[in-house]
C-alpha angles and dihedrals in degrees: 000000000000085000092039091060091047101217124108094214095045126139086251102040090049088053088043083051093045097046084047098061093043097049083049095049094049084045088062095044089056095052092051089052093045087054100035096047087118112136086250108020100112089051115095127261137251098207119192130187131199136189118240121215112297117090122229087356097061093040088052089050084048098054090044098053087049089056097052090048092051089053088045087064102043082056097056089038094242118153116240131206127187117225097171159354142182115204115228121236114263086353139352135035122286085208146335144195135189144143137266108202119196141068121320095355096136087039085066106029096050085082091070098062108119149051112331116203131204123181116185139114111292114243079209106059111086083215103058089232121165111259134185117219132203134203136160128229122201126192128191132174110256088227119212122245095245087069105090117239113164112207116180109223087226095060086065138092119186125187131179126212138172111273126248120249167156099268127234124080086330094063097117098235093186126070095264097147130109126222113175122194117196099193095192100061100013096239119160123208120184125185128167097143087115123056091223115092090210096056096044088051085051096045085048097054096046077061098055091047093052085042095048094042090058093049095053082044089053105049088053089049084056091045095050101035101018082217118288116276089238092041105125115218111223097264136141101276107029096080131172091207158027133191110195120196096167148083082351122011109240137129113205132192103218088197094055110021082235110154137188123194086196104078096163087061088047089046085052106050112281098120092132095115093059094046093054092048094051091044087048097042088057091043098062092037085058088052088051096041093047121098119261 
């Protein structure tokens, strides 16, 4: 009809326009939901990030992969809280955790467990020598407490400490850290982001559910599957991904084949790309898995 009237602003050709956009928008929406129909996918993630061996080197590659997942975040408007960090040595983290509230965060996020690689000259080698960096990233469903997750009281051990910080008049002068001790299975959960003790025990013990919760679902996963015989353990070595700064500039993805020639853009949150190509990778492996 819109063709048919000839003119590009026409009545018809603006509702063609309108109906498009919108067709296009719920399409999206439908894919999202085909990718992300995981049993927790909608729920938010508890990201952690750790520092490989390596000294300096590793803590700064730490640092700089927090940073890329917290502007990923701020791109897709999710709220972070910071749960924990461990300053490096000299730069960088040794590790961090915190959290990524809002819909299908972990949907999204659970494509980033694994080694990260980073391959560039050291700005911390005197001799401007070439240097490959590992660290580790975790990433757990933020469950909701309606999930039940029974934790005996005995089966804890919970110790405060001074938090670490910058000096000056932020320096936290009373015990508001939270060490948390689960005896059973020997996790530790740390939090001292909030100067109230109370809300850094709460925030710790949000941790050691979600903790808890992935080891139960893994070890029915193991029962039922026995793990499959391809399946990589996180190890160094057996990395998702590398982003490479020198002597070239590329970040590629080693499960998809996906590549990206910006890695300033990568470094600083737009890892979209990668995420897509790993949901829609699963997803066909599941179609081909399933029965006929």
């Amino acid at each position: 009809m819109a063709e048919e009237e000839g003119a590009e602003d026409s009545e018809a050709a603006r509702e063609s326009q309108s109906a498009l956009v919108a067709a296009r928008a719920e399409l999206e929406r439908q894919e999202v939901e085909v990718m992300l129909g995981g049993e927790h996918d909608r729920l938010g993630a508890i990201v952690s990030i750790q520092a490989g061996a390596g000294g300096m080197e590793a803590q700064d590659w730490a640092e700089i992969l927090e940073r890329l997942y917290l502007r990923w975040a701020e791109r897709h408007h999710y709220k972070v809280e910071l749960a924990d960090v461990q300053p490096g040595e000299g730069a960088g983290i040794k590790n961090a955790t915190f959290t990524v509230e809002g819909d299908y965060a972990y949907g999204y996020l659970k494509a980033e467990a694994g080694i990260h690689r980073l391959v560039r000259i050291s700005p911390f080698d005197a001799n401007a020598r070439r240097h490959t960096s590992f660290a580790s990233v975790f990433v757990l469903p933020a469950i909701d407490d309606k999930v039940e997750v029974i934790i005996n009281p005995a089966d804890l051990r919970v110790d405060t400490y001074r938090a670490s910080g910058a000096g000056g008049q932020h320096v936290n002068k009373t015990d508001s850290a939270v060490r948390m001790t689960h005896i059973p299975t020997n996790i530790v959960v740390c939090c001292q982001n909030e100067r109230s003790q109370h809300k850094n025990r709460a925030m710790a013990m949000k941790i050691l559910r979600a903790r808890l919760f992935e080891l139960e679902e893994r070890k029915k996963r193991e029962a039922i599957e026995q793990f499959s015989k391809d399946k990589k353990e996180i190890t160094w070595g057996s990395q998702i991904r590398s982003y490479v700064l020198q002597p070239y500039r590329m970040v590629k993805d080693h499960r998809t084949g996906v590549e990206s020639g910006n890695t300033d853009a990568v470094l600083d949150g737009a890892i979209d790309q990668f995420i897509e190509a790993y949901l829609m990778g699963v997803r066909k492996a599941g179609a081909e898995a399933a029965p006929n």
